[in-house]
N, C-alpha and C positions, 0 to 999 in steps of 0.2 A: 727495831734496833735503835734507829736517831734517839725514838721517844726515852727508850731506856737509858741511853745517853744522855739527855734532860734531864732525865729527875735526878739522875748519880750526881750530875753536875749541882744541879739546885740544891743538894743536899750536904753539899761542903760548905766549910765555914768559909765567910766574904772573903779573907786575906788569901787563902788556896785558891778562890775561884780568881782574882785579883791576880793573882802569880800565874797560873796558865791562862786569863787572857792575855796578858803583855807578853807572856813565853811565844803566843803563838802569831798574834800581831808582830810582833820585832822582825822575825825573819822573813814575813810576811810583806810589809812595810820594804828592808833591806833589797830584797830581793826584785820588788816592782819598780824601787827608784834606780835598782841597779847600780848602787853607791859602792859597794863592797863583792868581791867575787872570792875572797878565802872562807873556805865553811864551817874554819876553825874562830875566826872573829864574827861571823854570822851564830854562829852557837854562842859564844861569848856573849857578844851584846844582847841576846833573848835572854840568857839566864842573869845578865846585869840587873837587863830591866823586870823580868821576875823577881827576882832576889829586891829591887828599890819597890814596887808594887805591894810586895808582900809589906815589909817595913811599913811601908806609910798607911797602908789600911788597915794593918796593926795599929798602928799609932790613933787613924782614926777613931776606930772603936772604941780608945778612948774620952775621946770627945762625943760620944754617943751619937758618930754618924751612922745615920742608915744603912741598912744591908748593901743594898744597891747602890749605895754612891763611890761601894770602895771598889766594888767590880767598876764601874766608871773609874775612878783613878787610876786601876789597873790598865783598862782598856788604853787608858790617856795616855800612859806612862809607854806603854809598848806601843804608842802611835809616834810621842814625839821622838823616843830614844831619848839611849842615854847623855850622849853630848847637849842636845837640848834641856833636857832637865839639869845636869851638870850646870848649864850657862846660867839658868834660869834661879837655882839656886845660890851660884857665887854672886850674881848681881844683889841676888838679898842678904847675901850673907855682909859683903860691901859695904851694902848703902844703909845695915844696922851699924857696923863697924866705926861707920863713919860719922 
């Protein structure tokens, strides 16, 4: 059964697989720092960061990243959350602006 679970998984395209690792890292994440105990903002922030995961390894693709680097951004993105990327990106948005 896992094994068949592998290849299902191997066989979506990067930005899906992207979207359910940070779906499943987030609440994962949430849960171990014990930052958040409503299950209704814990479901939120996973499918945030799904929903940001999916976009940017969309995005990648077109830049002709590699398969695996956009399940890596995925993983990333449901590792730091979404306040963290939120930050991460206003600072760059800023310091072009400026």
């Amino acid at each position: 059964m896992p094994h068949q679970l592998i290849e299902w998984l191997s066989a979506l395209p990067g930005p899906l697989q992207a979207f359910i690792a940070a779906t499943i890292i987030a609440p994962l994440r949430i849960v171990y720092d014990r930052s958040e105990t409503n299950w209704m903002r814990i479901g939120l922030e996973s499918l945030l960061c799904g929903c940001i995961a999916y976009g940017m390894t969309s995005g990648a693709s077109y830049f002709d990243v590699p398969h695996g680097v956009g399940v890596f951004i995925g993983s990333a993105i449901g590792f730091a959350g979404v306040t963290q990327f939120r930050a991460l990106v206003m600072r760059y948005v800023v310091r072009k602006i400026q």
